[in-house]
VEXDREN-2710 file (C-alpha; in Angstrom, 1 decimal):
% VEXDREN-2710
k/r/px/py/pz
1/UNK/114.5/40.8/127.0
2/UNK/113.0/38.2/124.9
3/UNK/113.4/37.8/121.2
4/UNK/109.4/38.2/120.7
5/UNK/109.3/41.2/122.8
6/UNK/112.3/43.0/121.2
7/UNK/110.6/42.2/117.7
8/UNK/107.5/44.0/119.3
9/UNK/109.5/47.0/120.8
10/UNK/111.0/46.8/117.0
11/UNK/107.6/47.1/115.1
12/UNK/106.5/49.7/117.5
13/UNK/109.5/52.2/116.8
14/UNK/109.2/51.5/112.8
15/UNK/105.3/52.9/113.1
16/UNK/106.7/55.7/114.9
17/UNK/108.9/56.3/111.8
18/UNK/108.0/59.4/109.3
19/UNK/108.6/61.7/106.9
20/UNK/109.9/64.8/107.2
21/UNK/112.0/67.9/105.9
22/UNK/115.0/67.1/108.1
23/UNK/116.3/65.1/110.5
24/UNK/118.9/65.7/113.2
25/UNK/119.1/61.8/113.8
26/UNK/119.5/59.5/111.0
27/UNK/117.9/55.7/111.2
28/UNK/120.4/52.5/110.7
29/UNK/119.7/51.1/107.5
30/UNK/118.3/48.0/108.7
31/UNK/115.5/50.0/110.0
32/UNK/115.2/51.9/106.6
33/UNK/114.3/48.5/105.0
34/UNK/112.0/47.7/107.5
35/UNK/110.4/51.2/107.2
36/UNK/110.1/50.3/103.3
37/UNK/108.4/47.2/103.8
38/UNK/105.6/48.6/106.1
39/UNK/104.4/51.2/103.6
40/UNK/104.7/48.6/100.9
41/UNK/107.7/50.6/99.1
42/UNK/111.4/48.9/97.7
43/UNK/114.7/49.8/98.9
44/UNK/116.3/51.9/95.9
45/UNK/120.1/51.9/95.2
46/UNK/122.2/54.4/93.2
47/UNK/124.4/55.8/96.1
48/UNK/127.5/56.0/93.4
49/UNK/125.8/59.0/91.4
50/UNK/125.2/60.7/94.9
51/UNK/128.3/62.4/94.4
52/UNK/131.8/62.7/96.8
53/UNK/130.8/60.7/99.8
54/UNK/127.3/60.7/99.0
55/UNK/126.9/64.3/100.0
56/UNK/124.4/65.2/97.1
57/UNK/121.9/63.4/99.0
58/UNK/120.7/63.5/102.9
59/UNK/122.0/60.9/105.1
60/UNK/120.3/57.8/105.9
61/UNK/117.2/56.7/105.2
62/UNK/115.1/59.3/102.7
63/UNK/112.2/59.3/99.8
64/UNK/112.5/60.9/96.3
65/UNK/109.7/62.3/95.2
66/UNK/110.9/61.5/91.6
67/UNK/110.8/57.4/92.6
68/UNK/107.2/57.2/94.6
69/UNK/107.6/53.7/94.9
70/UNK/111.5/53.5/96.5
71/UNK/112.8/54.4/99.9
72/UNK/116.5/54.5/99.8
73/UNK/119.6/54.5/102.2
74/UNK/122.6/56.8/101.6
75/UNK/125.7/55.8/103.9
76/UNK/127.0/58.9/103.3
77/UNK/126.0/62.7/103.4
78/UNK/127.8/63.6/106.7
79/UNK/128.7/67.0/105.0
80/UNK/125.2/67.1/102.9
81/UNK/124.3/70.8/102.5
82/UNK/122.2/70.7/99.9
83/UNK/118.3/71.9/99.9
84/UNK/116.2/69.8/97.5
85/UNK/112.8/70.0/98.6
86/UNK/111.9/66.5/96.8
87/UNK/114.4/65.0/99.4
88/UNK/112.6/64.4/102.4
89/UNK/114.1/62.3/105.2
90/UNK/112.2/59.2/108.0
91/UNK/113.0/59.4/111.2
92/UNK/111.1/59.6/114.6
93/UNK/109.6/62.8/115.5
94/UNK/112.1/63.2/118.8
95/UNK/114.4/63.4/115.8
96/UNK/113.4/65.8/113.3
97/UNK/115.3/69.2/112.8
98/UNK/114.1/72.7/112.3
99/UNK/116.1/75.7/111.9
100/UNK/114.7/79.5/111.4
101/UNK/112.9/81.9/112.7
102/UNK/109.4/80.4/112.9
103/UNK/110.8/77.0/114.4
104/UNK/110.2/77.4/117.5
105/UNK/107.4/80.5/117.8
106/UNK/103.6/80.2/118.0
107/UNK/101.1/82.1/116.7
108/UNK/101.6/84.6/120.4
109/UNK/105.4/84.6/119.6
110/UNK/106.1/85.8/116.6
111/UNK/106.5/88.6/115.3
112/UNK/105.4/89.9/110.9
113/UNK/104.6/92.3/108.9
114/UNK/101.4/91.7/107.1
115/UNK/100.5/94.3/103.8
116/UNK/96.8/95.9/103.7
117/UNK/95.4/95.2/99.9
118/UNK/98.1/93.1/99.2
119/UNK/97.8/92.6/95.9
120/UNK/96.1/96.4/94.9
121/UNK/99.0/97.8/93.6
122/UNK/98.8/100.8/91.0
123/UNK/98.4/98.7/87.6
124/UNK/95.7/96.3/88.7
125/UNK/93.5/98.5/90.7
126/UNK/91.8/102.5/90.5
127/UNK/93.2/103.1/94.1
128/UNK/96.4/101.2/95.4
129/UNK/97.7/100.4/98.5
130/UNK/100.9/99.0/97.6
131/UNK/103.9/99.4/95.1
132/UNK/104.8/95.8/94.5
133/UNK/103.2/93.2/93.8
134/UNK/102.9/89.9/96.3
135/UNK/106.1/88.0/94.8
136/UNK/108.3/91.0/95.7
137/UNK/107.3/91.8/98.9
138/UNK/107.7/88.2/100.0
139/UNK/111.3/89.0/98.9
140/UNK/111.4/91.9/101.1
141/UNK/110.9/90.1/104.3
142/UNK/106.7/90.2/104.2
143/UNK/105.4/87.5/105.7
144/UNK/101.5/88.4/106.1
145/UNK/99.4/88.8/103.2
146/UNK/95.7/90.4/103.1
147/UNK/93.1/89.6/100.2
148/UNK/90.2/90.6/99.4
149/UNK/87.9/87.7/98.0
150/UNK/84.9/87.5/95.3
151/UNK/83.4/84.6/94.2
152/UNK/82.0/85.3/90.9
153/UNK/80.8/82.3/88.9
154/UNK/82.4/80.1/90.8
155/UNK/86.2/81.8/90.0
156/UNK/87.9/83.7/92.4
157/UNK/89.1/86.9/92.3
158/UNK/91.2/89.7/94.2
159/UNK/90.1/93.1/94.1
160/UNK/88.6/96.2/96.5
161/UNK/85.5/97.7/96.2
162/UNK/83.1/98.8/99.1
163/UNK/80.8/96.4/98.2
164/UNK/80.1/92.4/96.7
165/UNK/80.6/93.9/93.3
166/UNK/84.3/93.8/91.3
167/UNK/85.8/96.9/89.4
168/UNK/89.4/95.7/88.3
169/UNK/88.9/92.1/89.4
170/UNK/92.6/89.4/89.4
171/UNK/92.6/86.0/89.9
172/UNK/93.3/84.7/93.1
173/UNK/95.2/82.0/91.9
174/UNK/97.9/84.4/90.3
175/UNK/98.3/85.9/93.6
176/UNK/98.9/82.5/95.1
177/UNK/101.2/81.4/92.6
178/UNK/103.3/84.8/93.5
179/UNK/104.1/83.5/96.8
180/UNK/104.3/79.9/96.5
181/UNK/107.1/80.5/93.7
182/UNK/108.9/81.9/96.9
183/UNK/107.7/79.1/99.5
184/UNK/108.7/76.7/97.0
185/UNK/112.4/77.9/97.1
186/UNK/115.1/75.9/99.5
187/UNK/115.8/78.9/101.5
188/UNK/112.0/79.3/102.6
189/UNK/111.6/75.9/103.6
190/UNK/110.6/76.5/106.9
191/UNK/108.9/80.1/106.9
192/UNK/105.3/80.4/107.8
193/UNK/103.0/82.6/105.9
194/UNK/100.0/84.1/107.3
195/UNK/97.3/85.0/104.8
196/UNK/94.0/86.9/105.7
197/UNK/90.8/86.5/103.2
198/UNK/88.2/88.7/103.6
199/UNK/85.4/87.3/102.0
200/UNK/83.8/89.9/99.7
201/UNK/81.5/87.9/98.1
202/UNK/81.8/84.3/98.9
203/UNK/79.2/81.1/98.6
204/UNK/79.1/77.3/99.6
205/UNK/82.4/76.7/98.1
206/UNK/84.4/79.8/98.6
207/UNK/86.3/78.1/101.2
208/UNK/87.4/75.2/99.2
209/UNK/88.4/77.1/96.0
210/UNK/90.4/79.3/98.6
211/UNK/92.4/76.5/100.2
212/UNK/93.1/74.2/96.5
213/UNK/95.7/76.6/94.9
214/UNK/98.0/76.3/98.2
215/UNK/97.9/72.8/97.5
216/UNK/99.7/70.6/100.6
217/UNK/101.2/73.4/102.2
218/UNK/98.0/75.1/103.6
219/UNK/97.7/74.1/107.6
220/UNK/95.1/72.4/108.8
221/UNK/93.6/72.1/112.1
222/UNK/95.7/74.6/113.5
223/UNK/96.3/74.5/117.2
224/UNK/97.6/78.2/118.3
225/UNK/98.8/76.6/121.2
226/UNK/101.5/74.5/119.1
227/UNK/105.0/75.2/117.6
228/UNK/105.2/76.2/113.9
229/UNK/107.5/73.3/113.4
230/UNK/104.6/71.0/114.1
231/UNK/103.1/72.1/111.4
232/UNK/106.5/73.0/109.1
233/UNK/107.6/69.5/109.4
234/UNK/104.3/68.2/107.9
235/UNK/105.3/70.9/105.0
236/UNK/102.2/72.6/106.0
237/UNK/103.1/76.6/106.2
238/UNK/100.4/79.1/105.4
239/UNK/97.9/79.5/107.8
240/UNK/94.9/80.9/106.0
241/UNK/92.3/82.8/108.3
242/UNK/88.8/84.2/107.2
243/UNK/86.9/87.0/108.9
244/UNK/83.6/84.7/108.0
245/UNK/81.7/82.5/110.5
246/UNK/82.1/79.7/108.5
247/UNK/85.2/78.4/108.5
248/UNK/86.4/75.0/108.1
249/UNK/89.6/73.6/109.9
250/UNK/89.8/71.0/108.2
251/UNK/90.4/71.6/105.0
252/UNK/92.3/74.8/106.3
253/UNK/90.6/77.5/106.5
254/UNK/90.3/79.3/110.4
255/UNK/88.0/82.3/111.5
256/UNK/90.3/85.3/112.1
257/UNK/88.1/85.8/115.0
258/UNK/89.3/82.9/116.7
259/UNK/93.1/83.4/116.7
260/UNK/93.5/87.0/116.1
261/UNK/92.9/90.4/118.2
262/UNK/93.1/93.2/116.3
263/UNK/92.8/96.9/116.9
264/UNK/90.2/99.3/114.7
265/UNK/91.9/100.4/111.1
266/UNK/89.9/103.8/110.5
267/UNK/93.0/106.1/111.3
268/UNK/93.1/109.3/109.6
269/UNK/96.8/110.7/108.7
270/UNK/95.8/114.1/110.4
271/UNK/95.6/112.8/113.6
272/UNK/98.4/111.2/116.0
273/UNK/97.7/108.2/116.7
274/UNK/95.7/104.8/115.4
275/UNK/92.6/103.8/116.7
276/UNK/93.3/101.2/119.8
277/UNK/90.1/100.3/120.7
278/UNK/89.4/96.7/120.8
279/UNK/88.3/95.8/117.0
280/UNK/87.8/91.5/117.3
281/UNK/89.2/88.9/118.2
282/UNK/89.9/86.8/121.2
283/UNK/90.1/88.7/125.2
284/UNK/92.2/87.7/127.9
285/UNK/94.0/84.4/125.8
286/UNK/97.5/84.2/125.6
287/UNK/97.5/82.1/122.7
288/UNK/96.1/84.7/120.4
289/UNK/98.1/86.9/118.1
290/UNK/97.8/90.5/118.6
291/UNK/97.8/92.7/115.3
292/UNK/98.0/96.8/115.2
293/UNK/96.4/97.9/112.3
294/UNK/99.3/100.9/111.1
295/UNK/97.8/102.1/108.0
296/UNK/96.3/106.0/107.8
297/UNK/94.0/107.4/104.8
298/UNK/93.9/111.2/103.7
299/UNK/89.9/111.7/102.7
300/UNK/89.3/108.4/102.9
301/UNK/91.9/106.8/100.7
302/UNK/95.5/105.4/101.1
303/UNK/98.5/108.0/101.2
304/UNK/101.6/107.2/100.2
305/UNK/103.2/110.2/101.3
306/UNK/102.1/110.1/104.9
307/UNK/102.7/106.3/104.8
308/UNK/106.2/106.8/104.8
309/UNK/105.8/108.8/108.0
310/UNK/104.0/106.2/109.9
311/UNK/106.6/103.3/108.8
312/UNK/109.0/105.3/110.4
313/UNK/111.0/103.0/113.0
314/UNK/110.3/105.4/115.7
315/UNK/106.6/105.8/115.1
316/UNK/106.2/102.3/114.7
317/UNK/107.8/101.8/118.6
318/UNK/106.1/104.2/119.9
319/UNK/102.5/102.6/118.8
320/UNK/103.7/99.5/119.5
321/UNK/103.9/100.7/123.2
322/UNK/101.1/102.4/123.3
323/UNK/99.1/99.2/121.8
324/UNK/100.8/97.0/124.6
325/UNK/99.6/99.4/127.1
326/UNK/95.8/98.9/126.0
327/UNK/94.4/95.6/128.4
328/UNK/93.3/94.3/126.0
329/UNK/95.8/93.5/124.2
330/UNK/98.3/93.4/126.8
331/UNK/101.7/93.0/125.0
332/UNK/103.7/94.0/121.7
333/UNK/102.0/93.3/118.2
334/UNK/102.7/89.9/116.7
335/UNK/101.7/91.4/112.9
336/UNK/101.5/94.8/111.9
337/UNK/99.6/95.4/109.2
338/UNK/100.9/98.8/106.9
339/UNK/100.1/100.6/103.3
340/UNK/103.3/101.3/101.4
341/UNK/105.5/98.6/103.0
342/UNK/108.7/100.4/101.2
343/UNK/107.8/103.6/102.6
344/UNK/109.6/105.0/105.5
345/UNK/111.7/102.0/107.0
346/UNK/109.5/99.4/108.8
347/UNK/112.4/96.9/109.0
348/UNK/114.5/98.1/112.4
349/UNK/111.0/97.5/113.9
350/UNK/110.7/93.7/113.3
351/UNK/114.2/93.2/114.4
352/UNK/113.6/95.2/117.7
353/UNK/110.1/93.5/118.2
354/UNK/111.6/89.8/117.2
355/UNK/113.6/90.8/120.0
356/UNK/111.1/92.1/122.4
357/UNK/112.9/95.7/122.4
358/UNK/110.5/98.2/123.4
359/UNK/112.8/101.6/122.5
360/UNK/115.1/102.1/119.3
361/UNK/117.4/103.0/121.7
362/UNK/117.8/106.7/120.7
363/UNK/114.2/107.9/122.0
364/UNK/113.6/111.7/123.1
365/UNK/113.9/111.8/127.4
366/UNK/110.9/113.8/129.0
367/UNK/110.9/117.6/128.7
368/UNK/112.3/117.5/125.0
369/UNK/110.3/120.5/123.2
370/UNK/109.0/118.2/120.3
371/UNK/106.5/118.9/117.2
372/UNK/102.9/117.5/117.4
373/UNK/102.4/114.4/114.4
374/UNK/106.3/114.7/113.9
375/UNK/109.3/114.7/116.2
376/UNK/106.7/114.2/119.1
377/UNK/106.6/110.2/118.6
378/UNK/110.3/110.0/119.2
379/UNK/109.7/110.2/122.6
380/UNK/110.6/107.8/124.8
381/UNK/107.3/108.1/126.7
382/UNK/103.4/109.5/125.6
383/UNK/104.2/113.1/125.2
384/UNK/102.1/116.6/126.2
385/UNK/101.8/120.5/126.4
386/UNK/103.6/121.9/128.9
387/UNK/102.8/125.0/130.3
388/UNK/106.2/126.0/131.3
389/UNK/107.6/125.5/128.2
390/UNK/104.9/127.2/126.2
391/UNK/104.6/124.1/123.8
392/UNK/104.4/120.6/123.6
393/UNK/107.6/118.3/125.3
394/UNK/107.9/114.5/125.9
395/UNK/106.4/112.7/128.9
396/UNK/104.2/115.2/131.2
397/UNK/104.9/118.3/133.0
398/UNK/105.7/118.0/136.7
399/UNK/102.1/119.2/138.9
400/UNK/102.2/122.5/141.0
401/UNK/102.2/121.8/144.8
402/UNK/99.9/124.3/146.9
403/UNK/101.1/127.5/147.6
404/UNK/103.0/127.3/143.9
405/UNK/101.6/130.7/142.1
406/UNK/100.4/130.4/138.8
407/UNK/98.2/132.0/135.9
408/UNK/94.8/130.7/135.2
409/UNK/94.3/129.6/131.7
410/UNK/97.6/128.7/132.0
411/UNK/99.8/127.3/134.7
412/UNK/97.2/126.8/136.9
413/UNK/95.9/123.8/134.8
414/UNK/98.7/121.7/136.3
415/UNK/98.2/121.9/139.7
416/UNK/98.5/118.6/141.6
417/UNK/94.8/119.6/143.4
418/UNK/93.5/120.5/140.3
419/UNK/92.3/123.5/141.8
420/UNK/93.7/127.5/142.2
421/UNK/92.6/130.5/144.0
422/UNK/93.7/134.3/145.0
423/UNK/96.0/134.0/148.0
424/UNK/96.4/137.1/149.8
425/UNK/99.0/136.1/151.2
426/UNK/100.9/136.0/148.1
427/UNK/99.1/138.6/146.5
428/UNK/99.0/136.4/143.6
429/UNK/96.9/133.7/142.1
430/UNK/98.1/130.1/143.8
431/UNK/97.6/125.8/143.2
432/UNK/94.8/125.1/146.4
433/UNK/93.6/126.7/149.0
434/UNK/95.1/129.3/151.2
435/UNK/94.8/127.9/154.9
436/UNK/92.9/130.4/157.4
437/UNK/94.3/133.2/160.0
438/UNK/93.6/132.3/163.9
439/UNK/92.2/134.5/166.1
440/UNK/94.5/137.3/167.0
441/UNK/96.1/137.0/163.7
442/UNK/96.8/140.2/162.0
443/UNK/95.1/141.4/158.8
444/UNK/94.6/144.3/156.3
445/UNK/91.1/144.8/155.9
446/UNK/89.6/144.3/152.2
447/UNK/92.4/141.3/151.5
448/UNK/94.0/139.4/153.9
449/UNK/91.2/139.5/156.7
450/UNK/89.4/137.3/154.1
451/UNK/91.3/134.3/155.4
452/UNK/90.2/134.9/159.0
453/UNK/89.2/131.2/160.0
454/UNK/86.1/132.9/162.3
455/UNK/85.2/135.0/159.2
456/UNK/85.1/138.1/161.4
457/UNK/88.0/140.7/162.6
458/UNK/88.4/143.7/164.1
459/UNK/89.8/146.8/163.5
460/UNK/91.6/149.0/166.5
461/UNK/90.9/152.9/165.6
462/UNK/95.4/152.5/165.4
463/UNK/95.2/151.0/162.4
464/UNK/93.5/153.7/160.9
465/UNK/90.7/151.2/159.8
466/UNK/93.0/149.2/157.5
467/UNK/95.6/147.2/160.4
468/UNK/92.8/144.7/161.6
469/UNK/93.1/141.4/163.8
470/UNK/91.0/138.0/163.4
471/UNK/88.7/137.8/166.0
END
């Protein structure tokens, strides 16, 4: 290859240089000059205060976000464990490194737990839905976040109300701050946050004062059909959604409706199971995230008492199931929205679900005697009365054949025909229809000579008026 041509090939690779979080490849150093010199930077020195071998400091080529104007080149770092997020490593895309859950998962993949009301805990609002405020349950393992937004005056503010108006109003920005303390942190570097607004009372600009307190980090253009480490290596990790029409990618800020289908939320505690019809959100794509709304009210408002019935591990499975088995949906939650998060134990869930488990493990088999809005959603599968066991059991009774006696009101309700008469034959009520006598056959008059297939018989003056024949 010519000289002119590897020069090219050369340039071409240098434009293709970046930066990112980390890097799994590290670029020579002669490349790390020229990489300085096309975005008009200087190669820094001051590898001796890197520490033992340089390891205080990524290897290779990286940028300091306290020196904007240097690029510099550490020979060292082979065992660099450190996590300083104003360290940020260049290198090729083919070459950048991320490790964690979200990595590798898109928007269908993964699996969270969102919190209803996030922020309405007791001390800032009349009726709360939560405990803890956002900070903590970040530090719990929450990874979804719902607000409710009013734009008053052109100030933001959390609250819940059933209408445009505020009671207890918080600033927004405080519950931002709450959960970019935690993004901020090493640890978190490459966890995504999902973060619904539902816009109260919102104008012209509600979008953009939404997205400006995330700073850098919110995602933009967001492409469900994409990796999270796309986006996680551009430092981009909270993917804000809006149930308004007008969204604006750009900027970030995406219409729930477009990448999420969600089930209905009006789900009182007193009965069994949520509401699974369809709610919003996109039908038949598979690059949608699915989200079961798990939260029940008592008269209307949140309970914290039933809440920790419902966050139960084995409740949770079994309306996971149940939501997979609706067509619409199609498939295990990717968020689960809840009340209460520290209620009940919602934890064991998101493991088995990360893990595409359908069953604890320990689920009741069918025929287990089981107690309606309790025990009954340990069951392995949807469970029912059962006649022969005078209550209700897992899975579903086994169907009478014909011929099978049984009582009506009763019994009789699970035959296979779904339909019961007298049969004379067995003097006894019976599942179908008793099949008719042929001619010849013989029959006691007033019963059995009923079933005569000719619908006449005849009785001898021997039988004393009772013995009779089919004629």
């Amino acid at each position: 290859m010519s000289t002119s041509a590897l020069e090219t090939e050369r340039s071409t690779s240098i434009e293709k240089l970046g930066v990112h979080n980390h890097c799994s490849q590290p670029i020579s150093e002669e490349d790390c000059v020229a990489y300085a010199n096309s975005v008009g930077k200087q190669l820094g020195g001051g590898n001796k205060l890197w520490g033992t071998s340089g390891d205080d400091r990524p290897k290779g080529c990286f940028v300091d976000n306290s020196y904007p104007s240097l690029v510099f080149y550490n020979p060292g770092g082979e065992n660099y464990t450190g996590c300083n997020l104003s360290f940020k490593s260049i290198c090729s895309e083919a070459h950048v490194a991320c490790e964690g859950y979200f990595c590798d998962k898109k928007l269908s993949t993964m699996f969270l737990f969102m919190t209803h009301n996030s922020y309405a805990t007791d001390e800032r609002v009349y009726i709360h839905n939560q405990n803890f405020g956002e900070g903590s349950q970040f530090d719990a393992g929450i990874r979804g976040f719902n607000f409710d937004i009013y734009d008053i005056d052109g100030e933001l503010s959390v609250d819940h109300t059933p209408n445009g108006n505020t009671w207890t109003p918080s600033p927004y920005i405080d519950s931002v701050e709450e959960v970019l303390a935690r993004l901020d942190k090493c640890e978190h570097r490459n966890e995504i946050v999902v973060v619904d607004l539902e816009m109260k009372n919102s104008g012209d600009m509600t979008n953009k004062r939404a997205v400006e307190p995330w700073g850098d980090k919110v995602i933009t253009n967001f492409n469900s059909s994409l990796p999270f480490s796309y986006y996680i290596e551009k430092g981009q990790r909270v993917l804000l959604l809006t149930n308004k029409n007008n969204d604006n990618k750009s900027i970030g800020i995406h219409r729930r409706s477009d990448l999420i289908t969600q089930n209905g939320y009006d789900w009182s505690c007193t009965v069994d199971d949520p509401d699974f019809a369809y709610r919003e959100g996109p039908k038949d794509d598979p690059n949608s995230a699915k989200l079961m709304n798990h939260f029940c009210y008592t008269f209307k408002l949140p309970d914290e008492v039933d809440s920790g019935r419902v966050n139960d591990e084995h409740v949770i499975m079994y309306h996971s199931r149940m939501f997979s088995q609706q067509p619409v949906f199609g498939t295990l939650p990717n968020i689960i929205q809840v009340d209460f998060y520290d209620k009940g134990n919602i934890w064991p869930a998101q493991d088995l679900i990360r893990s595409k488990d359908k069953y604890v493990g320990d689920e009741w088999e069918d025929g287990t005697r089981c107690g309606v809005g309790t025990t009954c959603l340990w069951c392995r599968n949807e469970y029912s009365f059962w006649y022969s066991k005078g209550m209700t059991a897992c899975g579903s009774e086994q169907c009478l054949e014909d011929g099978s006696r049984c009582a009506i009101g009763t019994t009789c309700d699970t035959c296979c025909s779904n339909s019961h008469e007298y049969w004379s034959s067995l003097l006894s009520t019976a599942c179908g229809k008793e099949s008719c006598s042929d001619a010849g056959s013989l029959c006691w008059r007033g019963s059995s000579c009923s079933e005569c297939c000719s619908g006449d018989f005849d009785c001898p003056w021997y039988g004393f008026g009772l013995g009779c024949s089919c004629s």
